[in-house]
MARPA-123351 format. One record per atom (N, C-alpha, C): residue in one letter; y, x, z. Coordinates in steps of 0.02 Angstrom, whole numbers, padded with zeros to 5 digits, always signed. Atoms other than C-alpha are relative to their C-alpha. Layout:
BEGIN
aYXZ;...
This chain:
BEGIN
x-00051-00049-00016;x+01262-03028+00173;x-00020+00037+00064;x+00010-00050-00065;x+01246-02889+00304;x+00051+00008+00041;x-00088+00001-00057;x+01346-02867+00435;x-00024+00060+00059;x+00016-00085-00022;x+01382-02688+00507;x+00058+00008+00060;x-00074-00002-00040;x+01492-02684+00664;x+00002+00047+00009;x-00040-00063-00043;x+01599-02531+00702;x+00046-00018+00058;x-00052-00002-00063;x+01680-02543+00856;x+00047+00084+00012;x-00041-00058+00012;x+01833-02411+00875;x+00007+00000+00088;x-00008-00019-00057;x+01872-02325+01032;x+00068+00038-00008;x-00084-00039+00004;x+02039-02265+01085;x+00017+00007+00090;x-00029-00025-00083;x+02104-02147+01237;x+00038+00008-00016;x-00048+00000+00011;x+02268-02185+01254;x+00062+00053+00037;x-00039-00038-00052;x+02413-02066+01327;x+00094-00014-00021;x-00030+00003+00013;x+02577-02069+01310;x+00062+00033-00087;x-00028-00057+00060;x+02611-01932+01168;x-00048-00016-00085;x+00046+00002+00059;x+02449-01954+01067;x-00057-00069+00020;x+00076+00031-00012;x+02284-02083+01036;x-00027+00032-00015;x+00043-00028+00040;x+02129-02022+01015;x-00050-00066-00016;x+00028+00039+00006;x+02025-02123+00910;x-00070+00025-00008;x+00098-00021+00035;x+01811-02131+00854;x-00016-00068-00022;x+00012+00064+00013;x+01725-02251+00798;x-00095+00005+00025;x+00059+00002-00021;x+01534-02298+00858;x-00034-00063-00044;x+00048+00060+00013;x+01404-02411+00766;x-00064+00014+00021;x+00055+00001-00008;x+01246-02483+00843;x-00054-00002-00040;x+00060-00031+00060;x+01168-02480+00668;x-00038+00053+00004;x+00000-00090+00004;x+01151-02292+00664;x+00005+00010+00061;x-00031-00032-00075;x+01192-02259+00860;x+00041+00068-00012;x-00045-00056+00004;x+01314-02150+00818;x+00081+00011-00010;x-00077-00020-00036;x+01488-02087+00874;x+00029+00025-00074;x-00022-00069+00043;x+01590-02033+00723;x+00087-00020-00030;x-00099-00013+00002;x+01789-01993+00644;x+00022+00005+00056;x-00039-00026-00077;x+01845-01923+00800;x+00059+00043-00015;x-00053-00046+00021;x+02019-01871+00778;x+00060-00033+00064;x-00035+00010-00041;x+02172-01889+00871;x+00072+00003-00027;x-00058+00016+00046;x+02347-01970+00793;x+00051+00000+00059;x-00080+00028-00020;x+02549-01998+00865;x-00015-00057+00043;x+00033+00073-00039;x+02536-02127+00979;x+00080-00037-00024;x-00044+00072+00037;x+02611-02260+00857;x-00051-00056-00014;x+00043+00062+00023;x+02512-02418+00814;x-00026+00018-00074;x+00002-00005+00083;x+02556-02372+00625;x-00073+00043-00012;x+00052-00049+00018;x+02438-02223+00622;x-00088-00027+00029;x+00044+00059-00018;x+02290-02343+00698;x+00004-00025-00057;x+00033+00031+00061;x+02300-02440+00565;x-00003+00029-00063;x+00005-00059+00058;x+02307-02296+00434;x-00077+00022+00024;x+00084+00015+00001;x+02139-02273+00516;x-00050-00031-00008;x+00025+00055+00004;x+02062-02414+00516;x-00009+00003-00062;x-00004+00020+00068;x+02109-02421+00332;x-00029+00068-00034;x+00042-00034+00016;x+02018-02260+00322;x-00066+00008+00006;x+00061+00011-00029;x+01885-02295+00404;x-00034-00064-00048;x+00033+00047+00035;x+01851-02454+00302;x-00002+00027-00067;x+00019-00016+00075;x+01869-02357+00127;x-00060+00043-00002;x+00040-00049-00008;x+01754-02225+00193;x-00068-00051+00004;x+00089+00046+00001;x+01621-02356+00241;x-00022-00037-00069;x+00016+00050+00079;x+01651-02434+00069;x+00025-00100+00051;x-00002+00068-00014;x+01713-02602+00170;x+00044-00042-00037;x-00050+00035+00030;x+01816-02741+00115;x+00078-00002+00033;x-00074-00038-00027;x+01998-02724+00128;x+00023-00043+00085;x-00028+00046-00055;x+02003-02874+00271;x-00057-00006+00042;x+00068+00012-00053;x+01852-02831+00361;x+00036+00035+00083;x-00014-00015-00061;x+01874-02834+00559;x-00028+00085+00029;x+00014-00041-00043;x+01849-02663+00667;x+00002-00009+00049;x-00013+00017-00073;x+01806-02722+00838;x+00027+00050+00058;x-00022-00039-00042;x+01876-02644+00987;x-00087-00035+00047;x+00060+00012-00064;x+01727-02635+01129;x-00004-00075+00026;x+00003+00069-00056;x+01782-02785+01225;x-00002-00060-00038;x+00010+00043+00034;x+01749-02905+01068;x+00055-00039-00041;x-00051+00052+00036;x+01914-02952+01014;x+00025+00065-00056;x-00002-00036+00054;x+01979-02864+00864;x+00072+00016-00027;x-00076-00009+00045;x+02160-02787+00752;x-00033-00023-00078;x+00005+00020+00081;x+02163-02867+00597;x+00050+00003-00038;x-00058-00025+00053;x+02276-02804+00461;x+00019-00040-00057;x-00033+00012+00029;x+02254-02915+00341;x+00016-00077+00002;
């Protein structure tokens, strides 16, 4: 099995997040968009981000600092 970490990035403000996502596979920065600053819409990403990669529905997206949101 392979194992592909995306780590997600998020600048937070009071009105909006902005999210991206970065993997050291590829070195590359990418889905850069910017949602509601609700949790909900985070994990509507996440859950886009994992159909787009083709992942499995309960696969982790790390945050930088190693610990992770897990949805399912």
């Amino acid at each position: 099995m392979n194992t592909i970490i995306i780590n997600l990035g998020m600048d937070v403000h009071t009105t909006n997040f902005t999210l991206c996502c970065y993997t050291f596979y590829n070195d590359t920065f990418f889905a850069e968009t910017s949602v509601p600053a609700d949790y909900r819409e985070v994990l509507k990403y996440m859950d886009t981000i994992r159909k787009a990669q083709k992942l499995s529905t309960g696969a982790d997206i790390h945050r930088p600092t190693g610990s992770s949101l897990r949805t399912s």
